[in-house]
Every structure is written in C-alpha cells, then in structure tokens.
C-alpha positions in Angstrom: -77.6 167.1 -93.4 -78.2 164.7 -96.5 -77.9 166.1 -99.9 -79.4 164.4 -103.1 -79.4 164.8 -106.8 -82.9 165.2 -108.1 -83.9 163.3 -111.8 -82.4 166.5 -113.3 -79.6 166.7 -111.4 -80.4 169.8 -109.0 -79.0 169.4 -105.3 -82.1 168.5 -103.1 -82.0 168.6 -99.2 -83.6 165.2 -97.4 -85.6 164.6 -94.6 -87.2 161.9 -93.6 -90.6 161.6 -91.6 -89.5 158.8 -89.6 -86.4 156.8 -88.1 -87.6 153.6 -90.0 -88.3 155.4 -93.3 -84.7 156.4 -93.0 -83.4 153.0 -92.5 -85.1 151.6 -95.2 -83.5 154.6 -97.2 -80.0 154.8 -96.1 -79.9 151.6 -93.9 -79.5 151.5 -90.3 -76.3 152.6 -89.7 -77.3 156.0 -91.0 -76.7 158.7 -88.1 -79.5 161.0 -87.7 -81.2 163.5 -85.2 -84.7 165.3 -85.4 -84.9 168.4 -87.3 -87.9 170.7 -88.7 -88.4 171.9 -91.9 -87.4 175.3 -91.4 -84.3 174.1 -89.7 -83.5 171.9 -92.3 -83.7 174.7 -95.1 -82.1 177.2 -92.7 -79.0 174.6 -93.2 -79.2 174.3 -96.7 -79.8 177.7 -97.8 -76.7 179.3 -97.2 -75.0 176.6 -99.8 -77.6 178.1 -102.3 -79.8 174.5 -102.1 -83.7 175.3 -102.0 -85.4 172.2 -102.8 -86.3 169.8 -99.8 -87.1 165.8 -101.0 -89.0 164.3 -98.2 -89.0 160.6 -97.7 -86.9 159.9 -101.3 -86.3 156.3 -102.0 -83.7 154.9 -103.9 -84.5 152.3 -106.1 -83.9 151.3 -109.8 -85.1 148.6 -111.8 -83.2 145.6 -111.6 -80.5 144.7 -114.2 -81.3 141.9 -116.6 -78.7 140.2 -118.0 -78.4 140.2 -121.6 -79.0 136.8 -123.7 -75.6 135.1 -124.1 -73.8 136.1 -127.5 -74.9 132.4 -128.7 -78.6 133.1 -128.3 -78.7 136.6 -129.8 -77.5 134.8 -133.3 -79.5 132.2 -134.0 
C-alpha cells in the first residue's frame, strides 16, 4: 500500500486504475498487485487514513533558472 501527502498535507491512500497509469506515476519498477476499493481502505483504516487519491500524478512546474546576478543589475 502507497501512502501520499495531499496539498494540505493529510495522509491519502493511492490506487491506481491501471498498471500503465502506475508506471507513468511511480515508474516501472514500482511493485504492485490488484486491489478493490474496499480492500484498499480496509488496509488503511486501521492507521486512522480515510482519504483514497485515485490515479494522483506527480508533477510540478519546472524550475527556471534565475537571470545571472549581472543581468538583474543593469
């Protein structure tokens, strides 16, 4: 079982829909087997974790490099 921050911070359960979504995810060496919902939250109740996050994906914008020091004076 996979476990996420949220945004806010809040421990999320993950599942994904699909063996490729997962990859794209968590990449391809990412162990996995097939679970339902309720099996999933059956797993992640007892450790007091209620939300389930289906599909997440983890992307950011990408950093930009700031102007060299030179630039920023003139």
């Amino acid at each position: 079982m996979r476990l996420f921050r949220t945004p806010l911070g809040a421990l999320t359960s993950v599942g994904f829909t699909s063996p490729d979504r997962l990859v794209a995810t968590l990449g391809a060496e990412q162990p996995w087997i097939r679970l339902s919902e309720s099996a999933l939250r059956s797993l992640a109740e007892p450790l007091g974790i209620f939300l389930l996050t289906t599909d997440p994906t983890l992307t950011a914008p990408a950093a930009a490099m700031a102007p060299p020091v030179a630039a920023r004076i003139a």
